[in-house]
VMD Tcl script that draws the C-alpha trace (Angstrom):
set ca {
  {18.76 21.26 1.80}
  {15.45 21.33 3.84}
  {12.61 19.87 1.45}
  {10.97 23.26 1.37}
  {13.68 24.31 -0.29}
  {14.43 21.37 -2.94}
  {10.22 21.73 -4.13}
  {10.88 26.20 -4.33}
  {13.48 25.21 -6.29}
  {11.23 22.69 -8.02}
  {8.24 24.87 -8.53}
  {9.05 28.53 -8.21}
  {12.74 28.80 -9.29}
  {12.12 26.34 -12.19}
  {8.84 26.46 -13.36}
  {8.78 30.58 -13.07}
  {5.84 30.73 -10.50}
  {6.00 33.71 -8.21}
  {5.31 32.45 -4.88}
  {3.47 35.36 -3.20}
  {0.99 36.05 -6.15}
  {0.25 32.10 -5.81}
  {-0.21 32.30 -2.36}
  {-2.29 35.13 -2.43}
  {-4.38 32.66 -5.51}
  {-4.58 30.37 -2.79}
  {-6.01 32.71 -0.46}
  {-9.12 34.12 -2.56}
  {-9.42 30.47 -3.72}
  {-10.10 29.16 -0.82}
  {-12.32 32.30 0.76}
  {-15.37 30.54 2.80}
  {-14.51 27.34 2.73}
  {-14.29 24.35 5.34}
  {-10.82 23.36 3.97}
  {-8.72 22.83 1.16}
  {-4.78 23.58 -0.24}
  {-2.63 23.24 -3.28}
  {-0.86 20.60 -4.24}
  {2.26 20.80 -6.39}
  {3.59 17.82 -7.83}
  {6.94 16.55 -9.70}
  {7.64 13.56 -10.28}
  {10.34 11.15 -11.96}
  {9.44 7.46 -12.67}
  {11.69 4.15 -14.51}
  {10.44 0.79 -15.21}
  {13.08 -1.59 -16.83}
  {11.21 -5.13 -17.82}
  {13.27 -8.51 -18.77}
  {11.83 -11.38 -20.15}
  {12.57 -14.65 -21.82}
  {16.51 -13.29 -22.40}
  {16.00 -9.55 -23.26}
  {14.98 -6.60 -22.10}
  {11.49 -6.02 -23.26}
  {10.59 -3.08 -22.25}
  {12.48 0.58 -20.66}
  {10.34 3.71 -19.54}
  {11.61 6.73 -18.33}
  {8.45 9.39 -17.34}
  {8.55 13.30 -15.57}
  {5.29 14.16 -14.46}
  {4.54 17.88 -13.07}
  {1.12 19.62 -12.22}
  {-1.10 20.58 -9.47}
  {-4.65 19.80 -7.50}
  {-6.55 22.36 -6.23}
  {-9.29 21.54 -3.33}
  {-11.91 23.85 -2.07}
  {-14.37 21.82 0.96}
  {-17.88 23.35 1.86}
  {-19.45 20.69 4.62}
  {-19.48 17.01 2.66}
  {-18.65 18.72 -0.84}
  {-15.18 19.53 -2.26}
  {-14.63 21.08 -5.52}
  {-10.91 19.80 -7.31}
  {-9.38 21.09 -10.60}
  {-5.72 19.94 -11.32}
  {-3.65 20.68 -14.95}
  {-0.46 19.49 -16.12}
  {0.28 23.09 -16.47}
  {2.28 24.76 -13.74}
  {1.87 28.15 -14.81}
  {-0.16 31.24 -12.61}
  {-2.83 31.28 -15.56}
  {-3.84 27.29 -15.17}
  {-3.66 27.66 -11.24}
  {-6.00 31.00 -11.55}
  {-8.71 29.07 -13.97}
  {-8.81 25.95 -11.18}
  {-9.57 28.87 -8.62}
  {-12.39 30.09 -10.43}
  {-13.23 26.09 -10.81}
  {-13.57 25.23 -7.31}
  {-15.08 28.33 -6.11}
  {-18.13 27.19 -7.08}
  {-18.31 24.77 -4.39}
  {-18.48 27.30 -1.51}
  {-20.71 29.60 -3.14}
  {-23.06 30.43 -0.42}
  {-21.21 29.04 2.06}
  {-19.72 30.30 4.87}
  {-17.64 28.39 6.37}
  {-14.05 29.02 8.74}
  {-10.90 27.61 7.21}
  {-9.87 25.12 9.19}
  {-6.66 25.21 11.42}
  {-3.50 24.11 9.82}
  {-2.14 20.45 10.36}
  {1.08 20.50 13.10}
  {4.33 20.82 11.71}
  {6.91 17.73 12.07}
  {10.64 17.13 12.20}
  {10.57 13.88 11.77}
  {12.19 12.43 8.51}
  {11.43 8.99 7.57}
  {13.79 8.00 4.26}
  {16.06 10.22 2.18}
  {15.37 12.59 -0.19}
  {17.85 11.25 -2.94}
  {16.70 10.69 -6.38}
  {17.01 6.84 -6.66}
  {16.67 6.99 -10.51}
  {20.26 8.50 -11.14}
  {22.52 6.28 -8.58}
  {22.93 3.54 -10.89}
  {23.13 3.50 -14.59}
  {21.05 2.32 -17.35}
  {23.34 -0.04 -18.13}
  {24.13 -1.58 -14.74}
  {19.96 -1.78 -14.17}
  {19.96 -3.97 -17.82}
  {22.72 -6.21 -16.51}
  {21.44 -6.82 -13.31}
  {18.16 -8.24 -15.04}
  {20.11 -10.21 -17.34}
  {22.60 -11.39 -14.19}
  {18.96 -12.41 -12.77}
  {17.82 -14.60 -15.65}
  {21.72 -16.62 -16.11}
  {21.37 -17.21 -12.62}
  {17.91 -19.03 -12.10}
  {18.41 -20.82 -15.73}
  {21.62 -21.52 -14.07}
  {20.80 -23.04 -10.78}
  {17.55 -24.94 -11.94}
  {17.21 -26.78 -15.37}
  {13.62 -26.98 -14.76}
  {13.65 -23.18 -15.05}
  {11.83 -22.31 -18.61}
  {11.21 -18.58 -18.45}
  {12.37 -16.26 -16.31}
  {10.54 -12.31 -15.81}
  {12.73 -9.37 -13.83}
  {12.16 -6.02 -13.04}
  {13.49 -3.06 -11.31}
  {11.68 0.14 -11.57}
  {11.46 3.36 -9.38}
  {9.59 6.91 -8.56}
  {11.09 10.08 -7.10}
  {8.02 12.64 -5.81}
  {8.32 15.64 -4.78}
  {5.37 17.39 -3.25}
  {4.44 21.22 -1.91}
  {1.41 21.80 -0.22}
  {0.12 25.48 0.22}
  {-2.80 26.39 2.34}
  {-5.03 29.93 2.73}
  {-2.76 31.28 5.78}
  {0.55 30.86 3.76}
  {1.32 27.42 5.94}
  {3.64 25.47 3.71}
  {4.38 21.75 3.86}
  {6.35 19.50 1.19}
  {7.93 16.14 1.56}
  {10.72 14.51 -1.05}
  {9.92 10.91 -1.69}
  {11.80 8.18 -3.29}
  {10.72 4.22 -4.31}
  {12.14 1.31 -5.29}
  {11.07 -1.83 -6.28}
  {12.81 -5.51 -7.56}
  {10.57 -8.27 -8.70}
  {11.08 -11.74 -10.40}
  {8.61 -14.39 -11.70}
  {9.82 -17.63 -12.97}
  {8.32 -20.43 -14.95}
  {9.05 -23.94 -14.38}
  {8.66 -27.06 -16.07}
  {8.33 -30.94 -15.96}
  {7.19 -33.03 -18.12}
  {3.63 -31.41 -19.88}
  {3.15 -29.52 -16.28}
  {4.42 -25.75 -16.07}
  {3.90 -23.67 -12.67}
  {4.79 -20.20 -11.46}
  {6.53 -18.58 -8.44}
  {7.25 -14.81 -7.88}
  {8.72 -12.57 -5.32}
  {9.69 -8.95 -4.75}
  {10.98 -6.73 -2.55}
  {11.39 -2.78 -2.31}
  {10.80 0.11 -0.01}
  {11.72 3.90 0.20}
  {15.10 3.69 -0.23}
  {18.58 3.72 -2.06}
  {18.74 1.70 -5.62}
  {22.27 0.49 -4.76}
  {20.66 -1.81 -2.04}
  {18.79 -3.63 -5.07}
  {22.11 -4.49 -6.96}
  {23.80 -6.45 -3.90}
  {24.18 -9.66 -4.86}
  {23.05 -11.29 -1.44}
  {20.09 -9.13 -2.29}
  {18.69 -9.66 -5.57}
  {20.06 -13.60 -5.23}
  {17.54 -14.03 -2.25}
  {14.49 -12.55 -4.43}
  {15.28 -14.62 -7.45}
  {15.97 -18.06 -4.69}
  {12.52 -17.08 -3.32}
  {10.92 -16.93 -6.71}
  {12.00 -20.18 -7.87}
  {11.31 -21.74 -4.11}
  {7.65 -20.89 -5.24}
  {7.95 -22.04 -8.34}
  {9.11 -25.39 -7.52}
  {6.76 -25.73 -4.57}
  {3.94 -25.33 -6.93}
  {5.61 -28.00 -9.54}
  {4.85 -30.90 -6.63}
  {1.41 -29.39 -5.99}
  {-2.08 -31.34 -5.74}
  {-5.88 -30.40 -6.51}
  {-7.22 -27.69 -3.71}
  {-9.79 -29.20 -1.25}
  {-13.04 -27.55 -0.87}
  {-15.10 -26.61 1.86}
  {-15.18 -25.19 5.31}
  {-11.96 -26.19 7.48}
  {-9.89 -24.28 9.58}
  {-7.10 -21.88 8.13}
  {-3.29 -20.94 9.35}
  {-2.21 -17.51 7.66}
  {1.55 -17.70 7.71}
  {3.05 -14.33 8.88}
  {4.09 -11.21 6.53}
  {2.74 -11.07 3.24}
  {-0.62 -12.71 3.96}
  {-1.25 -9.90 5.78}
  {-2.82 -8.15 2.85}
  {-6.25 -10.45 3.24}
  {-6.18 -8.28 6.80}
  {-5.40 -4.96 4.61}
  {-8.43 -5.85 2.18}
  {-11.27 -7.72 4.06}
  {-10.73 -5.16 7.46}
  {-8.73 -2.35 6.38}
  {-10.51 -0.37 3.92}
  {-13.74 -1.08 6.61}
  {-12.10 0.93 8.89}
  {-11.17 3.95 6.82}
  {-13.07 7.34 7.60}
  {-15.23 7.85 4.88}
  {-17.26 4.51 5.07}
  {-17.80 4.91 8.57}
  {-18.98 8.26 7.78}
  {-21.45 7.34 5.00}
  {-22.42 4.01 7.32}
  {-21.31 2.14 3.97}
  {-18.72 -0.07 6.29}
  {-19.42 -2.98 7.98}
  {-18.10 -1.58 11.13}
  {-20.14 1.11 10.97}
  {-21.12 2.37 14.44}
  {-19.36 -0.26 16.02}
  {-16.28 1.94 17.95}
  {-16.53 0.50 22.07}
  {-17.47 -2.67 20.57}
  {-15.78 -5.96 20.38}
  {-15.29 -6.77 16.50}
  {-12.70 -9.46 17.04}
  {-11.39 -12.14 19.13}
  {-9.36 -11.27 22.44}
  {-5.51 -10.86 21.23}
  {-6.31 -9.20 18.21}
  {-4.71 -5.54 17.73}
  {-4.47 -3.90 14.53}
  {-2.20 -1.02 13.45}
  {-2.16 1.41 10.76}
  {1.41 2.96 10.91}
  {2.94 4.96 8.33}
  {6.06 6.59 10.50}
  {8.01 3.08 10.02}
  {11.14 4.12 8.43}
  {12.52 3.27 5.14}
  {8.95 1.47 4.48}
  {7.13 1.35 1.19}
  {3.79 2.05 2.64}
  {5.14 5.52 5.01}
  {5.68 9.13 4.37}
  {7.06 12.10 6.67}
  {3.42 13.76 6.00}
  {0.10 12.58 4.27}
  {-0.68 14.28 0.83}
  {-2.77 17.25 2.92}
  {0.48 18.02 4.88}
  {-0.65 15.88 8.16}
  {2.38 14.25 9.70}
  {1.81 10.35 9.59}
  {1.36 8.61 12.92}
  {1.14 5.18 14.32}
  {-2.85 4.80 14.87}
  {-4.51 1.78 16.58}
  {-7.92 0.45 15.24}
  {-8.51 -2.70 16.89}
  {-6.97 -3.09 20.74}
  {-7.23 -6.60 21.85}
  {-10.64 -6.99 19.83}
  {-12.22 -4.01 20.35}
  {-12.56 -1.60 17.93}
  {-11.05 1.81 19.15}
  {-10.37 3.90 15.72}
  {-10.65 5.00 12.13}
  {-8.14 5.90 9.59}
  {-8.84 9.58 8.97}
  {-8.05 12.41 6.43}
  {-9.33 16.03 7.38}
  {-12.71 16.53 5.94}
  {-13.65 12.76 7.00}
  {-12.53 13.69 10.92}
  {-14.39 17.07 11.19}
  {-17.46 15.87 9.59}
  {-17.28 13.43 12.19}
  {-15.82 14.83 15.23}
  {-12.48 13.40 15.07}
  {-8.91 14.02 14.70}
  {-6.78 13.48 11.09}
  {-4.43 10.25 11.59}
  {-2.39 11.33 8.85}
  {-4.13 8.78 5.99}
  {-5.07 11.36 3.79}
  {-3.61 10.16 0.48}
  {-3.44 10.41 -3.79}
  {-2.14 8.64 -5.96}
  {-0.88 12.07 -7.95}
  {-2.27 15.79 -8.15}
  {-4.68 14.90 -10.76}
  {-6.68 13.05 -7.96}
  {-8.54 14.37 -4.47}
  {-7.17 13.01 -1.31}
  {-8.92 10.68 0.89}
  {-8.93 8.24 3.90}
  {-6.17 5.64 2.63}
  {-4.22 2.56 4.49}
  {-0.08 3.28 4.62}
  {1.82 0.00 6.81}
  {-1.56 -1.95 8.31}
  {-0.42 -4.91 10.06}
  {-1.42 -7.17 13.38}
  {1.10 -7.10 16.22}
  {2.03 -10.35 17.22}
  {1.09 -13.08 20.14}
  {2.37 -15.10 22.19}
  {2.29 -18.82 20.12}
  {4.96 -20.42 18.38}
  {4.35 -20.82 14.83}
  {4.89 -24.20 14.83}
  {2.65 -25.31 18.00}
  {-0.09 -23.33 15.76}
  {0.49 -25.47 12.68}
  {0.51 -28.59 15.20}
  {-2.72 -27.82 16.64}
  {-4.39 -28.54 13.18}
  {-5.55 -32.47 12.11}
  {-6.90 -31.00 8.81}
  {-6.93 -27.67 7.02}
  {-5.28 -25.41 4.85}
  {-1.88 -23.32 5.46}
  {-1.59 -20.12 3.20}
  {1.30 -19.05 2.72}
  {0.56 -16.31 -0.21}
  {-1.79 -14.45 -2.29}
  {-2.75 -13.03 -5.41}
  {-5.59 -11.08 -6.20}
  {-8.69 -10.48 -4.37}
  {-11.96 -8.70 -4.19}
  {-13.80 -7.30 -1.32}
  {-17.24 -5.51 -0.81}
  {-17.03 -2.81 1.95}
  {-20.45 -2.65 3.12}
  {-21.16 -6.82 3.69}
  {-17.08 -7.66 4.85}
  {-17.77 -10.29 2.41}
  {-14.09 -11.15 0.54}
  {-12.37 -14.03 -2.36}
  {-8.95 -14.55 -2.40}
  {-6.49 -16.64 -4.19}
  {-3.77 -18.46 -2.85}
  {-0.53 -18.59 -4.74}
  {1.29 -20.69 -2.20}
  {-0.73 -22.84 0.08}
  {-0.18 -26.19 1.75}
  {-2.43 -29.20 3.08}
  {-2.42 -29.28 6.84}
  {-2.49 -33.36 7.82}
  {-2.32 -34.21 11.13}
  {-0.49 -31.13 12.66}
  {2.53 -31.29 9.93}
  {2.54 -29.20 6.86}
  {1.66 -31.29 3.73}
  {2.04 -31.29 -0.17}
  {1.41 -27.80 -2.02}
  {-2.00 -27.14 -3.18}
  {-3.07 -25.41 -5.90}
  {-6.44 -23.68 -7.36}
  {-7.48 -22.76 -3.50}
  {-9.35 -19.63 -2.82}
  {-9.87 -17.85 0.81}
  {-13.53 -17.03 0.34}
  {-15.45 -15.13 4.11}
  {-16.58 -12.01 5.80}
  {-13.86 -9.71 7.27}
  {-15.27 -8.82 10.52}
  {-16.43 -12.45 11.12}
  {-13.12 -14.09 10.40}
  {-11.45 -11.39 12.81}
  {-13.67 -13.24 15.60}
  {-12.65 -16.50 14.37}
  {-8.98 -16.03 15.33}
  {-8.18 -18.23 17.95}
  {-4.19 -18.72 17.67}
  {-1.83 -15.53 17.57}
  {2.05 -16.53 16.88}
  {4.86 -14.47 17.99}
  {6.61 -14.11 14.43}
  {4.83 -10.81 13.32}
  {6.39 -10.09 10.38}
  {5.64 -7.28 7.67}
  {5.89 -8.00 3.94}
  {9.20 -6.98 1.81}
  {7.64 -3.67 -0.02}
  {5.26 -4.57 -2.79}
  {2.14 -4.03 -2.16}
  {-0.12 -0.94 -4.07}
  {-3.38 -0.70 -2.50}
  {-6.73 0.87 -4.95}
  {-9.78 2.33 -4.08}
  {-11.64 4.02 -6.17}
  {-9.38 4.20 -9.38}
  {-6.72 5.52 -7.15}
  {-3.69 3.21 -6.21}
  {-0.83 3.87 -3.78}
  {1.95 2.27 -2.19}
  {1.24 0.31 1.20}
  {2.72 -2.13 3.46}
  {1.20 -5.18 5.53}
  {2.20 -7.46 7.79}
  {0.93 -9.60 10.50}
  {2.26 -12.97 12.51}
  {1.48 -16.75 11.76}
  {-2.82 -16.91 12.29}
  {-5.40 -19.59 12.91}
  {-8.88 -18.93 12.02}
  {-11.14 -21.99 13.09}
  {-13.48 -22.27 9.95}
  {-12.89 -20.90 6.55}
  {-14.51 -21.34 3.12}
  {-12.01 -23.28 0.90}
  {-12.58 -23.29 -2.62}
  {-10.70 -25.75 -4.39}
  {-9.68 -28.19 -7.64}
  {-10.30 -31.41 -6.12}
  {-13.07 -33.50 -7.41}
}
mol new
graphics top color blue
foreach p $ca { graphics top sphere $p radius 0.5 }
foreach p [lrange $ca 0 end-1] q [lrange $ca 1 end] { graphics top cylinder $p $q radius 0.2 }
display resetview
């Protein structure tokens, strides 16, 4: 069934709406404006949690409304109700005709149509039951207590979304997309003596649930976990201060995502809010240094078939061996500033407006071997992976925490560190890259990206880094 098809059946057979009188609501909606569609949602979510020997907490959620978008110039006018009924969607027309009173403005032309299909379209929530999901949590927790005495507390969860999206635009084009996600994560708390420390790891993409409840699978999450955890047991006070910095490949890739990424999405660039701003021709980083946003990688957490304004996803390059060559766009971000839509419009679910978002940003690789990097190092830092982190768009200026780092000593990795926080400006510590490895690598589908109350699911990835100089902040007296 061609996902057209599964969303009528979704939102006309089921919820009663009569397509051509919604169309034609569409239409009149939409009369003199720039740009603008409906967007009709459904949506299935589960969350199973396990902790400390029990299953703590189950959710099971079905979601269903619609956002409707009018654009006049830089304005857009959105209502969106819960309500799927002709009634609500006539009310939000009345709603966001305001917007383009007075204006006059040509509807934009329709996004292109695409073939391509980038996961399945089965509903991972039903493919395994309730039951098997609880006992693969528990199976989780025997094993780690299990394999480590150490191990005090263990946390595991499996959880999962199916969306399914129709977007209608004055014109009667028609675009929808079927989306499933999964996700498997485990934290673990161990012990010695009076000292407890933490490790975590997940994994999870757009794909099948039954992949989550291998055994080589879920074993390699929970051995990865309690690596971490163990790591950090052995671990020494943080230096501080300036020093240079080895990024190990995959995950890390997220301080990329946050201190450069969300710089080089449309709408900052448009407002000149961004510190790369203006900047497009220019050299912004150091020779080697190319950075893609691609959200047609298949099976991937952070990619979809089409954006949420019915743009089919693409592969676009920002950065091209340090220069600076292109934005993340949505629509009303490229035509207000001459440019094409890269397929990054996104929301996080009808109730929200669509703009310029990140899907899989990574940095393709170099030519270094990871380990002639590390042994290039007398002193410094090697991060391995982060927590949290905060960023401010317009100065590039960025904190992060490290939640598996190591001292660098004399070109060998050293003891684990703990307390250390990444603290720079984006676009200056893309000019202090000097080594690129050849082990790009992207992370294992957990990352959810926010901007302006809105969060969605993206990917990163990059390969092994050195950046000569980097604030440390640290434990160590």
């Amino acid at each position: 069934m061609s996902h057209l098809a599964t969303t009528d059946s979704l939102f006309f057979d089921r919820a009663g709406l009569d397509r051509g009188r919604v169309e034609g609501q569409v239409e009149a909606a939409l009369q003199g404006a720039d740009d603008g569609e409906l967007f009709l949602e459904y949506c299935q979510s589960e969350s199973l949690g396990y902790d400390d020997g029990r299953l703590k907490s189950a959710s099971f959620d079905t979601s269903q409304g619609f956002g409707l978008r009018a654009v006049a110039g830089e304005a857009a006018g959105y209502a969106h109700a819960s309500d799927l009924s002709e009634a609500a969607i006539r009310r939000a027309a009345e709603t966001v005709k305001a917007v383009r009173a007075g204006h006059a403005g040509t509807m934009a032309a329709a996004p292109h149509g695409t073939n391509q299909q980038l996961y399945s379209d089965l509903n991972p929530l039903g493919e395994v039951p309730f039951e098997q999901k609880v006992g693969l949590l528990g199976e989780i927790d025997s094993y780690l207590r299990g394999k480590e005495p150490r191990v005090k507390q263990v946390s595991a969860s499996v959880s999962g979304s199916w969306q399914a999206i129709q977007i209608l635009r004055a014109g009667g084009e028609r675009f929808a997309d079927v989306r499933p996600l999964v996700r498997l994560n485990v934290a673990v708390v161990v012990a010695q003596g009076e000292r407890m420390e933490t490790g975590s790891y997940g994994a999870g993409g757009r794909r099948s649930v039954t992949g989550l409840i291998e055994p080589g699978f879920w074993q390699s999450i929970a051995d990865e976990a309690l690596r971490q955890g163990l790591a950090n047991l052995e671990s020494v006070d943080a230096p501080a201060g300036e020093m240079k910095v080895v990024l190990g490949s995959g995950w890390p890739g997220i301080l990329l995502h946050e201190a450069v990424g969300h710089g080089l999405e449309g709408d900052f660039n448009r407002k000149q809010t961004s510190a790369f701003a203006g900047l497009l021709g220019e050299r912004v980083a150091s020779p080697g240094v190319t950075v893609i946003d691609d959200g047609t990688l298949a099976d991937r957490r952070g990619s979809l078939t089409i954006d949420d304004e019915g743009t089919a996803t693409q592969s676009t390059t920002l950065i091209e061996d340090g220069i600076l060559v292109g934005y993340m766009q949505d629509r009303q971000n490229a035509h207000l500033m001459g440019m094409t839509p890269t397929g990054n419009g996104r929301r996080q679910s009808y109730a929200h407006i669509p703009m310029p978002r990140m899907t899989n940003t990574y940095m393709l690789a170099g030519e270094r071997d990871p380990e002639e990097i590390l042994a290039s190092v007398d002193k410094g830092l090697f991060a391995v992976s982060f927590g949290g982190g905060q960023v401010d768009i317009t100065s590039g200026k960025f904190v992060f925490t490290c939640t598996e780092a190591y001292l660098v000593e004399n070109g060998k990795k050293g003891p684990a560190v703990k307390g250390a926080t990444l603290i720079g400006n984006g676009p200056d510590v893309l000019t202090k890259v000097s080594m690129i490895g050849n082990d790009m690598a992207l992370d294992s589908g957990i990352g959810t990206c926010g901007k302006e109350g809105q969060g969605v699911p993206v990917g990163v990835g990059q390969p092994t880094l050195l950046i000569d100089g980097l604030t440390v902040g640290g434990t160590a007296a």
